[in-house]
Backbone bond lengths (Angstrom), bond angles and torsions (degrees), N, CA, C in turn:
res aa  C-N    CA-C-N  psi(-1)  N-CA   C-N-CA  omega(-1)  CA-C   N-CA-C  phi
1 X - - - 1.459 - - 1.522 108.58 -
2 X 1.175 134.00 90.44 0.889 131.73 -151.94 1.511 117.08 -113.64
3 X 1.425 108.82 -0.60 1.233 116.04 173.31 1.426 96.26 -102.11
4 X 1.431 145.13 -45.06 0.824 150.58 -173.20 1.753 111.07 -68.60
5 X 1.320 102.28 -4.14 1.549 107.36 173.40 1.396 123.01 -89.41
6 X 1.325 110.30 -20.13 1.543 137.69 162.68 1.350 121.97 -85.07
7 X 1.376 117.56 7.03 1.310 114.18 -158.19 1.987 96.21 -97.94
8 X 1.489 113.94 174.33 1.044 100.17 -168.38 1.307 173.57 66.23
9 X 1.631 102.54 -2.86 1.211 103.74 -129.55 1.296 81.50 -104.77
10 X 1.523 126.44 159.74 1.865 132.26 -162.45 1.252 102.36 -71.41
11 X 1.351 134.63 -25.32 1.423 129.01 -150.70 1.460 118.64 112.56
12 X 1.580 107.84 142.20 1.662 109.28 171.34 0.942 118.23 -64.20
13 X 1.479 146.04 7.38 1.309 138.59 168.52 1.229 117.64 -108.79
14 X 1.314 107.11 -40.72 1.714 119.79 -166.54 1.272 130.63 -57.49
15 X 1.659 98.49 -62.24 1.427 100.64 -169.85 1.602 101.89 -125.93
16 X 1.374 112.12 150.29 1.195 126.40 179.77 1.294 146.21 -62.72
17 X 1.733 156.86 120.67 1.112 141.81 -99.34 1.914 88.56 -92.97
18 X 1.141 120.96 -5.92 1.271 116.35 168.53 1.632 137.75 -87.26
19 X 1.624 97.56 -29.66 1.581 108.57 145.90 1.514 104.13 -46.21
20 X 1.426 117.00 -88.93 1.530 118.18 -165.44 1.297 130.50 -16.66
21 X 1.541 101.97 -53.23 1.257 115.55 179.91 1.412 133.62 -54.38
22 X 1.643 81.94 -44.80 2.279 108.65 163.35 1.396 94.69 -48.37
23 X 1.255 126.15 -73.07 1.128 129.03 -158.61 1.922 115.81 -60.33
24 X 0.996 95.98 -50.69 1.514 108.44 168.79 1.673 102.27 -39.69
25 X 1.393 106.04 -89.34 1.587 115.27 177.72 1.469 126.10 -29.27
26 X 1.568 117.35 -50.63 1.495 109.39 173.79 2.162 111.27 -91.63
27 X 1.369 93.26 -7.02 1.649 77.85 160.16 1.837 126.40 -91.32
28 X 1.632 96.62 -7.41 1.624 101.78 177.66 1.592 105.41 -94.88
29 X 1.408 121.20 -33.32 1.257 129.56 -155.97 1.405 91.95 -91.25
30 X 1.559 134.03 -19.94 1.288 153.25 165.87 2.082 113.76 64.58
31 X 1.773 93.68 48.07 1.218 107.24 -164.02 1.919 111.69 -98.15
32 X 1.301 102.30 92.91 1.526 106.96 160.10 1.179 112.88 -126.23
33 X 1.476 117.28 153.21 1.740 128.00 -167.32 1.325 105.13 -74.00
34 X 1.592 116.65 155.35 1.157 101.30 -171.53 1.755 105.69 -105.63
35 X 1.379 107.18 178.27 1.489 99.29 164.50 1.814 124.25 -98.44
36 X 1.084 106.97 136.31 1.556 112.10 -178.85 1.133 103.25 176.93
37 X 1.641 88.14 -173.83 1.433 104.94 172.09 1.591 120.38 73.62
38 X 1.102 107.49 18.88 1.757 111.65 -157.37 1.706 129.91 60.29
39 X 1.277 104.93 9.74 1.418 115.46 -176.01 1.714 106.87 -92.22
40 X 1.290 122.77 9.39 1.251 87.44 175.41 1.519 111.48 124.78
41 X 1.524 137.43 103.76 1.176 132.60 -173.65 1.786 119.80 -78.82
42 X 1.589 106.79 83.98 1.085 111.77 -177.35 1.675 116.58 -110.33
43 X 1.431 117.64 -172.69 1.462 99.39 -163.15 1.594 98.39 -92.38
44 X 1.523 104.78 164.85 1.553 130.36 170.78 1.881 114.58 -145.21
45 X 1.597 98.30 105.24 1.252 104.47 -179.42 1.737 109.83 -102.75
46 X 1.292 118.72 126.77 1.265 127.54 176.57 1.532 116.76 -125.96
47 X 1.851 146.48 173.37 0.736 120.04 -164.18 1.708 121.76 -100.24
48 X 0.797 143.05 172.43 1.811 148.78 -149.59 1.259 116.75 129.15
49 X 1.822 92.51 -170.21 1.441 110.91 -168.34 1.176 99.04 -104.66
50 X 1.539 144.69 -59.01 1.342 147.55 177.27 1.462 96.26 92.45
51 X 1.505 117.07 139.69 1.679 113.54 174.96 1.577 93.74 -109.93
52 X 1.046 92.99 167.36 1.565 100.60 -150.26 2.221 96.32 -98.90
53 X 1.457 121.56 126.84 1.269 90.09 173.16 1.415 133.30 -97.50
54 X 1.432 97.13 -4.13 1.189 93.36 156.15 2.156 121.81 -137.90
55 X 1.109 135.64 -158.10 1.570 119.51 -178.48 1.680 120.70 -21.54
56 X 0.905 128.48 125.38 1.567 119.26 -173.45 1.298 95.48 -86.19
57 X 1.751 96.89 147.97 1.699 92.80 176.12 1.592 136.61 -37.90
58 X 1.091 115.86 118.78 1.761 115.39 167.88 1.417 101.76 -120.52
59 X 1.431 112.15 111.54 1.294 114.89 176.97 1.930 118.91 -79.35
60 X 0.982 104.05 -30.75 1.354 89.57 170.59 1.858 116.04 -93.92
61 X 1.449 113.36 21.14 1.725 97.41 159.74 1.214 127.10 -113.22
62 X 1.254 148.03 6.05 1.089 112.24 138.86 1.809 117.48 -126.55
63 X 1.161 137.05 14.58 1.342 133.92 166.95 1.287 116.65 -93.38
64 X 1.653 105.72 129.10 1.858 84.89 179.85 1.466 103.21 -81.06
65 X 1.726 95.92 -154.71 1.843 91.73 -149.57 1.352 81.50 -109.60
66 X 1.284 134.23 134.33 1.143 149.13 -161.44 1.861 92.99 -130.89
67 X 1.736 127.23 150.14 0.750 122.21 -149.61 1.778 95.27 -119.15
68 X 1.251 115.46 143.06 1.698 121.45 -155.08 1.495 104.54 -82.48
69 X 1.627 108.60 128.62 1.372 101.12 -173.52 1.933 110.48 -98.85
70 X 1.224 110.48 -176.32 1.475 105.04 168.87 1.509 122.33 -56.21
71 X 1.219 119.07 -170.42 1.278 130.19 -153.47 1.435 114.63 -110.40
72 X 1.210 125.29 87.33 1.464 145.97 -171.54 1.421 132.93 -104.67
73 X 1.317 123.58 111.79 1.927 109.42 -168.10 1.340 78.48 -69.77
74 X 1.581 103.30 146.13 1.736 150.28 159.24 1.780 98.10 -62.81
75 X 1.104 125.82 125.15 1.275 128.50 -160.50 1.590 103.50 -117.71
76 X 1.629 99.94 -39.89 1.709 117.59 -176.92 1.588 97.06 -133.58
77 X 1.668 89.83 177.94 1.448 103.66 166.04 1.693 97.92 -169.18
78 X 1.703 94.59 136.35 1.645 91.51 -177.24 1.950 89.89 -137.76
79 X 1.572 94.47 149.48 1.610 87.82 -169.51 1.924 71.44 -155.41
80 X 1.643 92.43 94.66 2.139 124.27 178.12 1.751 94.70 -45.28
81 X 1.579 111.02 -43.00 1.604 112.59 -161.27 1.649 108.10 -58.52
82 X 1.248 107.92 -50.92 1.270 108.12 -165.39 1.958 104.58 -119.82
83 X 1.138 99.34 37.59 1.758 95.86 175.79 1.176 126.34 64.65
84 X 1.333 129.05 -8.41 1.351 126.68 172.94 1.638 112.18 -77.53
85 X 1.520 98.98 126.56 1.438 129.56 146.66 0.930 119.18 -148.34
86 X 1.521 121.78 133.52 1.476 162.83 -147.14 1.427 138.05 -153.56
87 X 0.944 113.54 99.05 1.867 104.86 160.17 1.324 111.31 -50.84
88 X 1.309 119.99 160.23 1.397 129.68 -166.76 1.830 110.96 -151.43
89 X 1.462 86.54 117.15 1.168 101.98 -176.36 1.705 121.54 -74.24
90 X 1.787 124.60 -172.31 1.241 116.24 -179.93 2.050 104.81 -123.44
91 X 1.248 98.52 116.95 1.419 99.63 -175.63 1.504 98.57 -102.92
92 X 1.544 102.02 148.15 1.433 117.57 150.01 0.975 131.98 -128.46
93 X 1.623 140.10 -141.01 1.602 146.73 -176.40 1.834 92.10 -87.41
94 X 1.722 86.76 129.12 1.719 90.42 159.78 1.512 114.53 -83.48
95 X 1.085 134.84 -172.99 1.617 148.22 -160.25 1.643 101.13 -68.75
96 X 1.231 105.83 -42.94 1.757 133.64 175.82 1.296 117.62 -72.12
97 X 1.483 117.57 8.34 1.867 122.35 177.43 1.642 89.65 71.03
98 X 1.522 139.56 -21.60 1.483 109.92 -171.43 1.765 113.71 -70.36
99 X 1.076 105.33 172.25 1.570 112.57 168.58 1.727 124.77 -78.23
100 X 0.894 119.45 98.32 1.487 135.29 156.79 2.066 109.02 5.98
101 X 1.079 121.27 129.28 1.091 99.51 169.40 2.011 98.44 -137.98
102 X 1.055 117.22 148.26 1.502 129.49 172.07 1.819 96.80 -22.83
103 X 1.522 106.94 133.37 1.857 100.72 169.37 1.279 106.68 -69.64
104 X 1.416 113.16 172.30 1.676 131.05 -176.16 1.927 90.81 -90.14
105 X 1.736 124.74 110.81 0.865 114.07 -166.26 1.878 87.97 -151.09
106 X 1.037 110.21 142.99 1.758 121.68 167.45 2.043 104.32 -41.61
107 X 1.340 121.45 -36.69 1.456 111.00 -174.58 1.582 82.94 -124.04
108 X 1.579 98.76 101.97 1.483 116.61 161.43 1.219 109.32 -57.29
109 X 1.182 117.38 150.70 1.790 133.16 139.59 1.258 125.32 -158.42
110 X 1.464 105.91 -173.88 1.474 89.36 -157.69 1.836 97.03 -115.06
111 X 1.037 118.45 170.67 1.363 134.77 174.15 1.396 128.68 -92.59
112 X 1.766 136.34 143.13 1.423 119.61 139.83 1.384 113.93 -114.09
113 X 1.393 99.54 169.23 1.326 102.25 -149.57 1.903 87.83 -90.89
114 X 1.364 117.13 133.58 1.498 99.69 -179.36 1.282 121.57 -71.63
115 X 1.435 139.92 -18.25 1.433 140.46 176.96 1.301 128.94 -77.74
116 X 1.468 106.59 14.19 1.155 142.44 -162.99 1.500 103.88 -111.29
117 X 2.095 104.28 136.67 1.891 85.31 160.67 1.227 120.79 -65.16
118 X 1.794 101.26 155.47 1.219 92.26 163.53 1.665 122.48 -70.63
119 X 1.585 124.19 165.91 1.224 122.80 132.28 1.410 131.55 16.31
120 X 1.329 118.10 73.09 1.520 111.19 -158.64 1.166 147.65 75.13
121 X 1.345 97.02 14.33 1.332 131.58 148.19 1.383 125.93 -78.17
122 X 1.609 131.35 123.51 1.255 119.95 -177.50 1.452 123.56 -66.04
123 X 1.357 117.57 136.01 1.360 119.98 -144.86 1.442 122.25 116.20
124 X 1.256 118.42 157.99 1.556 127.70 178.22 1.879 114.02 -84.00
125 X 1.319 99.46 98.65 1.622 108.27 167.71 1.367 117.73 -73.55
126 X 1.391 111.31 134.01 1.392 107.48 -153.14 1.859 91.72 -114.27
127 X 1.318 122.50 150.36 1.252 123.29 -167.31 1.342 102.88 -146.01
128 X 1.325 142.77 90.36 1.665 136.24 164.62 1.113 119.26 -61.06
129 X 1.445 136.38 154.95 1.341 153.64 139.00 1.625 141.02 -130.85
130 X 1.032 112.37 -179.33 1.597 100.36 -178.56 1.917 113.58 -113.91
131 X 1.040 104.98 122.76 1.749 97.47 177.48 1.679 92.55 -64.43
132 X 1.425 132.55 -56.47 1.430 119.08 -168.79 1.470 107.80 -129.96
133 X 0.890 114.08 151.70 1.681 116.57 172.10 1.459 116.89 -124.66
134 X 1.399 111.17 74.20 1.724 124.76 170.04 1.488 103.26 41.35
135 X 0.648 116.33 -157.96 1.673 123.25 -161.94 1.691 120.27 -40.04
136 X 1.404 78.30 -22.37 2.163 91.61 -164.49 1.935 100.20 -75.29
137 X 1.521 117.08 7.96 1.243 122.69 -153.10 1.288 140.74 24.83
138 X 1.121 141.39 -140.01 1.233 129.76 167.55 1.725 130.70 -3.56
139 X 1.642 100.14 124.17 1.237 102.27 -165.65 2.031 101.52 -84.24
140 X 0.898 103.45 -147.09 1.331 137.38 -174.77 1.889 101.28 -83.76
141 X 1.346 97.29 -73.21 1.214 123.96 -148.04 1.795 99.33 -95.20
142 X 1.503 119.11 11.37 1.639 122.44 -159.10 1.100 99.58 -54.18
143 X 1.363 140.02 -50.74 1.517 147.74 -131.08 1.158 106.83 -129.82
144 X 1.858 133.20 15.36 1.215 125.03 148.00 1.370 144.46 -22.25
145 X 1.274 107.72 -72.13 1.394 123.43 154.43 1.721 120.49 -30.93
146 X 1.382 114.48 -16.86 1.767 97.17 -176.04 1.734 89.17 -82.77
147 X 1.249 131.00 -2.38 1.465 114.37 -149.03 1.519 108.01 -73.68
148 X 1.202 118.55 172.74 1.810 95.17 -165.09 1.981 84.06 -153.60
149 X 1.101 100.41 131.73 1.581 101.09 170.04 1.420 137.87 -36.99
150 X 1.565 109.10 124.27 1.290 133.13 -168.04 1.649 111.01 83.51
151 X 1.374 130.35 14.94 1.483 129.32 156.33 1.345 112.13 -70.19
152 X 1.146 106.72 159.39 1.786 123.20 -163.69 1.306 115.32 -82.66
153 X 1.168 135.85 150.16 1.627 136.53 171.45 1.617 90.23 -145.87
154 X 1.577 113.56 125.65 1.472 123.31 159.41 1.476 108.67 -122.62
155 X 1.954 81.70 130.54 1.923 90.41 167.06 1.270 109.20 -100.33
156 X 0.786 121.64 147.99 1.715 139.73 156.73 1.035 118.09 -71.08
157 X 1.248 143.40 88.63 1.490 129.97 154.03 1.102 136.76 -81.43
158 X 1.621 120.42 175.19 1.274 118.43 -159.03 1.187 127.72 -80.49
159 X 1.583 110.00 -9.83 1.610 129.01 -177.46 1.611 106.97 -80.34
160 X 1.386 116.54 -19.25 1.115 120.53 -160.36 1.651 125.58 98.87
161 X 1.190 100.36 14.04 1.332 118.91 161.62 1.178 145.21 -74.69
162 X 1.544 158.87 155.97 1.358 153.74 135.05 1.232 117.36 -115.83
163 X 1.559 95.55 127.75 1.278 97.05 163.52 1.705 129.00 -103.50
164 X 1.029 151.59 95.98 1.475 157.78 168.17 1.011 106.64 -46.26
165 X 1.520 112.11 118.17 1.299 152.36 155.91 1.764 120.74 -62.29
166 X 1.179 134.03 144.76 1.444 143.61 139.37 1.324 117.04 -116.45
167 X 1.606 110.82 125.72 1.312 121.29 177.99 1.759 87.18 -67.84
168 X 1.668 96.24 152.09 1.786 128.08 -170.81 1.344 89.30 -132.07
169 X 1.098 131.37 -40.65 1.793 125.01 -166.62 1.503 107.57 -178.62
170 X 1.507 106.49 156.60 1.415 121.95 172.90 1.254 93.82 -116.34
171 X 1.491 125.62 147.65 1.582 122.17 153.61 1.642 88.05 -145.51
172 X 1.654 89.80 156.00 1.616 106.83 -176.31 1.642 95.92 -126.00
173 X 1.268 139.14 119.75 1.318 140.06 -161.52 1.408 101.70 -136.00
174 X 1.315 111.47 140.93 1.585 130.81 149.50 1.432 114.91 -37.17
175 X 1.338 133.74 97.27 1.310 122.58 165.06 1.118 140.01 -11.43
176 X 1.503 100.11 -60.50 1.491 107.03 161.02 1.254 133.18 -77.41
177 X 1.497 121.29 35.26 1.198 134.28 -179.17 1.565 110.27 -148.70
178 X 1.600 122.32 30.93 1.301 137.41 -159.92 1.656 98.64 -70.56
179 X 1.558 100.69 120.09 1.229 79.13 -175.42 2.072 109.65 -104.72
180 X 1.624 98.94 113.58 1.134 103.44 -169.80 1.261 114.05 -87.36
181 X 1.474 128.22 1.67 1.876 115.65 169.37 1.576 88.31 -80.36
182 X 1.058 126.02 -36.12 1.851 115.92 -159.55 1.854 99.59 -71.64
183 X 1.215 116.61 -60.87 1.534 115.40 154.20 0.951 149.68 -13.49
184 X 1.988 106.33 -67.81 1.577 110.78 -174.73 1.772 89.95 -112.57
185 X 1.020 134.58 -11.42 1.649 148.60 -171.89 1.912 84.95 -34.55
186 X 1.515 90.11 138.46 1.763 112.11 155.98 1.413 120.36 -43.20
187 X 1.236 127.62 127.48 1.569 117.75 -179.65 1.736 103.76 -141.50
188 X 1.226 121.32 170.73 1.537 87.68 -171.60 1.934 93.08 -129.77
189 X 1.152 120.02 45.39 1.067 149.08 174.15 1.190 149.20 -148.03
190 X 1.479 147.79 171.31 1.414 127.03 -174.20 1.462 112.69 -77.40
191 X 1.250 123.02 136.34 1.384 112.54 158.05 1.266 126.40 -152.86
192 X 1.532 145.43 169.62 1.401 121.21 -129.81 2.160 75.30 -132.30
193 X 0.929 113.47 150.25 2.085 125.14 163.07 1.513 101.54 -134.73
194 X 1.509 90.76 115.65 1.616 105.25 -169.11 1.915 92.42 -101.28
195 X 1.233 127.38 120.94 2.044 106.57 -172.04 1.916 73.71 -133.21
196 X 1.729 86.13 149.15 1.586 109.28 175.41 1.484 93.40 -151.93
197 X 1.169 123.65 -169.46 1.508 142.72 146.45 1.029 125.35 -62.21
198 X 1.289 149.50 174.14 1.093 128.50 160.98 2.234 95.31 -168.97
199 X 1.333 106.47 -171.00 1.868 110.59 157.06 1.637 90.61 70.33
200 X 1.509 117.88 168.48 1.414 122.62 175.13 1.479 123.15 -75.00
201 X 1.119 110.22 -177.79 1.679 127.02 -145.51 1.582 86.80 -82.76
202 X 1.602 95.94 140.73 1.830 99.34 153.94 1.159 109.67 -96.64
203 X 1.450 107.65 175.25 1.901 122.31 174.43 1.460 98.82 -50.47
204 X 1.153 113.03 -18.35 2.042 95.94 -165.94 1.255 124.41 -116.00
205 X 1.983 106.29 19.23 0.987 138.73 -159.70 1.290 122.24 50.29
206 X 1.376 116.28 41.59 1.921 110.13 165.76 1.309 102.30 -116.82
207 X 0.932 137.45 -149.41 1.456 157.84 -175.33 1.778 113.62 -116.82
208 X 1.539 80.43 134.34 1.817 93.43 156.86 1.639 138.26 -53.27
209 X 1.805 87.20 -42.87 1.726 102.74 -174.54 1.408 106.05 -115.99
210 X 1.560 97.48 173.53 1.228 111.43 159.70 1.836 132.01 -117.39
211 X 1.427 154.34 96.09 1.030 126.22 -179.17 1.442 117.54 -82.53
212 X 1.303 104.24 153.45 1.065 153.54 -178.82 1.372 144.92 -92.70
213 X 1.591 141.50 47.53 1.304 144.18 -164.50 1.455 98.68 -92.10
214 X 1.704 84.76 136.17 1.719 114.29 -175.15 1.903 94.52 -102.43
215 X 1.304 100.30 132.43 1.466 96.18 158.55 1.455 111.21 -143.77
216 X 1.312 111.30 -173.05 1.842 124.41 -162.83 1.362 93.65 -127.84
217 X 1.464 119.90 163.03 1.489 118.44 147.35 1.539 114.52 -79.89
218 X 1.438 114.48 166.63 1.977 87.00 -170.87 1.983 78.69 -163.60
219 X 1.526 137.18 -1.96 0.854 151.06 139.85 1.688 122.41 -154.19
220 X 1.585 107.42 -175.85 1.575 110.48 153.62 1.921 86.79 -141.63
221 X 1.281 87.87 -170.91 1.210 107.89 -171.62 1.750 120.46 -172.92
222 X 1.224 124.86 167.64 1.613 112.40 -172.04 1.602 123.30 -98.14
223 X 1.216 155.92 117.89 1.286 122.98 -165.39 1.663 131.09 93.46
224 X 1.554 109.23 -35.88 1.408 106.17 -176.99 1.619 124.11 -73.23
225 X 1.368 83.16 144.14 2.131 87.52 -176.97 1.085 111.99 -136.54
């Protein structure tokens, strides 16, 4: 996969040839945990095309092109449309090469993945959450899916920054049809991958699907939370 081996990657300055590589490896090897088992509706990326359920990403229609800032951990994340605000934690590789996802805990939140750009960084920032978290119900990430193109997503960073988001697309996909060029794919700009669970229950209590929100950078700003 050789386009997909280039994909992502933080930048020649930013991040270090050992980030990349993280990132490289679980976006080719296409390794995120899945949800089940009663633990908690978190993401599971495997390889495919995924049909899209609703507009498939087009990155250049509706966010303008906002210009990529340095390299900042994401501290928060607030997305006004659907009620989410969150602190945001730092995930990495579990023992098993998969990707780390937020624990199943009473005060959800959501995760980024660290091998990942940050937030306005050119490249695809990768952000996990949980649609449910076992008993504590409601995840983080439940109400993804209402998001509808050109709604807002703000990160918080650690410099004291924000960067503003525009939703580009929702897609809700078959797991086993993850589509990882549209995901981890080369882009030559900032853009935000919001992944949860999503679709009805399996026998083992996780989910069938996965959603999927595409976003753009479309500003930053100083201070906002």
């Amino acid at each position: 996969m050789t386009r997909t081996a280039s994909a992502g990657e933080p930048g020649t300055t930013s991040a270090s040839p050992l980030s990349r590589r993280a990132f490289v490896t679980a976006a080719t090897a296409s390794l995120l945990v899945s949800c089940g088992g009663g633990q908690g509706g978190g993401p599971r990326a495997t390889t495919g095309g995924g049909t899209p359920s609703s507009t498939p990403p087009s990155p250049r229609a509706s966010a303008n092109s906002a210009r990529a800032v340095g390299r900042s951990v994401p501290v928060r994340l607030r997305i006004p449309a659907v009620g989410v605000d969150t602190p945001v934690m730092r995930l990495g590789l579990a023992p098993d090469g998969s990707v780390q996802v937020p624990p199943i805990t009473k005060h959800d939140r959501a995760g980024w993945y660290r091998h990942s750009p940050t937030p306005g960084q050119t490249g695809p920032s990768v952000i996990l959450g949980h649609a449910t978290v076992g008993a504590y119900g409601d995840g983080v990430f439940r109400h993804l899916a209402r998001l509808r193109r050109g709604e807002r997503i703000v990160a918080s960073l650690e410099n004291g920054t924000a960067a503003v988001f525009a939703v580009t697309a929702v897609r809700t996909v078959a797991k086993a049809d993850f589509p990882v060029d549209a995901v981890y794919g080369n882009v030559d700009r900032p853009e935000l991958r919001l992944i949860t669970c999503g679709g009805p229950r399996t026998d083992d209590d996780g989910y069938r699907d996965n959603v999927i929100v595409f976003a753009a950078l479309n500003s930053t700003s100083p201070g906002e939370r």
